[in-house]
NUNULO-193418 format. One line per field, with one value per residue: chain; x, y, z of N, C-alpha, C, O in turn; residue number from 1. Coordinates in steps of 0.05 Angstrom, whole numbers, padded with zeros to 5 digits. Layout:
# NUNULO-193418
mol: A	...
nu: X	...
nv: Y	...
nw: Z	...
cau: X	...
cav: Y	...
caw: Z	...
cu: X	...
cv: Y	...
cw: Z	...
ou: X	...
ov: Y	...
ow: Z	...
seq: NUM	...
# end
This chain:
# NUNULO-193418
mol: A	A	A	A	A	A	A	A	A	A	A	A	A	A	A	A	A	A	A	A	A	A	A	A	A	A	A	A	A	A	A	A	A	A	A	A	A	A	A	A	A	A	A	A	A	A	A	A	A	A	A	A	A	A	A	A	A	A	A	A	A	A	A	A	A	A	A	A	A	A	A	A
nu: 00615	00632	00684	00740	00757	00803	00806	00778	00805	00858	00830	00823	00879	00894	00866	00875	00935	00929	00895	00945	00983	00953	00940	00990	01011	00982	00994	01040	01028	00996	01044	01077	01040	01033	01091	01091	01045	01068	01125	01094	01072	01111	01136	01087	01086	01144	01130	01084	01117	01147	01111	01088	01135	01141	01096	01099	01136	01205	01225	01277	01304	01350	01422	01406	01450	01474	01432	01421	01406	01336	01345	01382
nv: -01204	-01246	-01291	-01317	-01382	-01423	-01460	-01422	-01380	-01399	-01410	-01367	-01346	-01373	-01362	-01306	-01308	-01337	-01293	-01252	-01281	-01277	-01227	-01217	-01241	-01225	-01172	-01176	-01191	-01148	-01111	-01133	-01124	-01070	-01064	-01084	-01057	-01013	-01021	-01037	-00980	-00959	-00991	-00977	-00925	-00913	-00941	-00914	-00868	-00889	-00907	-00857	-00830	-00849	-00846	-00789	-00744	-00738	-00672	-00658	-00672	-00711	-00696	-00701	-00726	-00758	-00805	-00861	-00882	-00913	-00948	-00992
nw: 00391	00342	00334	00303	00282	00274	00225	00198	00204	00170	00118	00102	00097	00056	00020	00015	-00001	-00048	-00081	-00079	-00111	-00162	-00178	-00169	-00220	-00252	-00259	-00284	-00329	-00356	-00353	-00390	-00431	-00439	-00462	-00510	-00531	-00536	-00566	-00614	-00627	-00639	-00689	-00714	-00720	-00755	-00797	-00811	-00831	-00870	-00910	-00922	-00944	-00988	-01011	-01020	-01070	-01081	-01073	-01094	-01143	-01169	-01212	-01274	-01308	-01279	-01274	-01301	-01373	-01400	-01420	-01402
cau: 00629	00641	00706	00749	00769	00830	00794	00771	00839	00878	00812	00825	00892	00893	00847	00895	00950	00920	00895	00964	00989	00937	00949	01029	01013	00953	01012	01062	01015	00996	01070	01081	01025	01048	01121	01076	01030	01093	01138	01072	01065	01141	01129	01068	01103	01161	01109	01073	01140	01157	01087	01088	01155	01135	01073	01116	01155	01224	01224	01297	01305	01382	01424	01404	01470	01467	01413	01414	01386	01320	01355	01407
cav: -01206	-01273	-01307	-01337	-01401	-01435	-01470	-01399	-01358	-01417	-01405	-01330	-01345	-01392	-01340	-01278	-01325	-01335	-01267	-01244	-01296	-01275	-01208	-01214	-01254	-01210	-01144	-01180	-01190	-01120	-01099	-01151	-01125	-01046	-01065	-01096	-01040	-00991	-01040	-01038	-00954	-00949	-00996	-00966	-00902	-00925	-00961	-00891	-00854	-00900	-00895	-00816	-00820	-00869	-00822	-00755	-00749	-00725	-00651	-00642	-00691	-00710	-00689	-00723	-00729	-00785	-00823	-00880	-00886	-00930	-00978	-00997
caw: 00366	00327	00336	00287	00284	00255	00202	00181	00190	00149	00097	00094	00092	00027	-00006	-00001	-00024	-00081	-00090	-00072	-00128	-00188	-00173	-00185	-00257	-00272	-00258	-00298	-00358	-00365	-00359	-00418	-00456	-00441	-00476	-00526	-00544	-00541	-00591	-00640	-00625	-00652	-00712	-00730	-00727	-00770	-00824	-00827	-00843	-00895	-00922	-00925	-00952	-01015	-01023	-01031	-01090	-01084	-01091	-01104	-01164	-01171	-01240	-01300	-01316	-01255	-01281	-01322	-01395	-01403	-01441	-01398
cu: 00639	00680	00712	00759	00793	00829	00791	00800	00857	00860	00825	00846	00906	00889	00873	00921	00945	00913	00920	00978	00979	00943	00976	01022	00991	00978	01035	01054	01013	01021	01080	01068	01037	01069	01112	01064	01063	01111	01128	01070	01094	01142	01112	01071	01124	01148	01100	01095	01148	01129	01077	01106	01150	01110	01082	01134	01180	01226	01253	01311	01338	01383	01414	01427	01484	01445	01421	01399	01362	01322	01379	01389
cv: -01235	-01275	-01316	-01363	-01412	-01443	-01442	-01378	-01377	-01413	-01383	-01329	-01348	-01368	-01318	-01296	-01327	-01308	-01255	-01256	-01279	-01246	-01200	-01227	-01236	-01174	-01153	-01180	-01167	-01101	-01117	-01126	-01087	-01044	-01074	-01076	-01012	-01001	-01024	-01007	-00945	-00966	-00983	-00936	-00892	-00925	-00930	-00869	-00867	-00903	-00873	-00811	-00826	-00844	-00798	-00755	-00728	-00702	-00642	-00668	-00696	-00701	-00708	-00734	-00762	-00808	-00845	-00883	-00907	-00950	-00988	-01020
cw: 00362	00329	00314	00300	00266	00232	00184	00174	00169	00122	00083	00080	00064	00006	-00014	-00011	-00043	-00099	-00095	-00111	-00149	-00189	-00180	-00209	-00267	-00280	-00282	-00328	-00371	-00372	-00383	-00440	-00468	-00456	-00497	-00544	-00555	-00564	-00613	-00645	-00645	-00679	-00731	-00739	-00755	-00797	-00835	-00839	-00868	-00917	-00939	-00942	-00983	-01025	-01038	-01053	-01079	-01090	-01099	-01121	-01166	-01200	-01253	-01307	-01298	-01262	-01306	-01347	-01391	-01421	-01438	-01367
ou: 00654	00695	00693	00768	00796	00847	00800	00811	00868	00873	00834	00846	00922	00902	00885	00925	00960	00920	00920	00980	00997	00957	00984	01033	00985	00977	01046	01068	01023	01021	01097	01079	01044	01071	01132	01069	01072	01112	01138	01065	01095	01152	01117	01061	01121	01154	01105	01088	01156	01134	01065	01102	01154	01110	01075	01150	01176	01229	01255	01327	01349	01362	01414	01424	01499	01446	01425	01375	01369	01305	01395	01402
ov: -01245	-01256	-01323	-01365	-01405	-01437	-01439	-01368	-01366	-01411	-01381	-01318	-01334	-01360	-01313	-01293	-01317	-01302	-01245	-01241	-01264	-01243	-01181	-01213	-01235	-01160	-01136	-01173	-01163	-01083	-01104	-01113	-01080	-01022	-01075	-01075	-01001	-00986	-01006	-01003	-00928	-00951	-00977	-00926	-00873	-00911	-00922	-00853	-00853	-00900	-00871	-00792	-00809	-00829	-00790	-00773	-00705	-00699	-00619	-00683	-00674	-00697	-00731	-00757	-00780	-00830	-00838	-00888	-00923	-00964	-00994	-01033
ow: 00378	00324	00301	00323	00243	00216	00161	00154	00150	00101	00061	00057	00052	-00014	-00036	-00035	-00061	-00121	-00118	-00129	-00158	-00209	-00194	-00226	-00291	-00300	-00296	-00347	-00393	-00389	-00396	-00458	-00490	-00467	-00512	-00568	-00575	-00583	-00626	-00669	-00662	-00697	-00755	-00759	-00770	-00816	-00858	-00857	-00887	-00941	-00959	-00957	-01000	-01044	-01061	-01051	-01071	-01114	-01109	-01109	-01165	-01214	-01244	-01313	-01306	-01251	-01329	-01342	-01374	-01433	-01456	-01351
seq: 1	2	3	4	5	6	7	8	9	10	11	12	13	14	15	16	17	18	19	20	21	22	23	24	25	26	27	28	29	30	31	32	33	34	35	36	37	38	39	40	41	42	43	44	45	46	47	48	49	50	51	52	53	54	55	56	57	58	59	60	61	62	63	64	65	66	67	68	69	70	71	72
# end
């Protein structure tokens, strides 16, 4: 069985460091983007309620007697 050498464990070493590294910014991105997509899921939510609502007409009309003339 092959031996390491120092040259190679300090290699290895470097590597998962870095792996280790990209790996914590690659986890932190996705948890960004997750609070991101969720934000946009509750806007878009929101937007379609106010959408729906504009669409529907009022079915319980207030008095007339509340309303304003069209020449005021």
């Amino acid at each position: 069985m092959p031996t390491l050498t120092d040259e190679a464990i300090e290699h290895l070493e470097t590597k998962m460091a870095f792996l280790d590294h990209a790996n914590a910014v690659l986890s932190d991105i996705v948890s960004r983007q997750q609070r991101d997509i969720d934000t946009l899921r509750d806007r878009l939510s929101a937007l379609a309620a106010l959408v729906q609502s504009a669409r529907d007409p009022d079915p319980t009309p207030g008095p007339l007697a509340d309303e304003r003339p069209p020449h005021y």
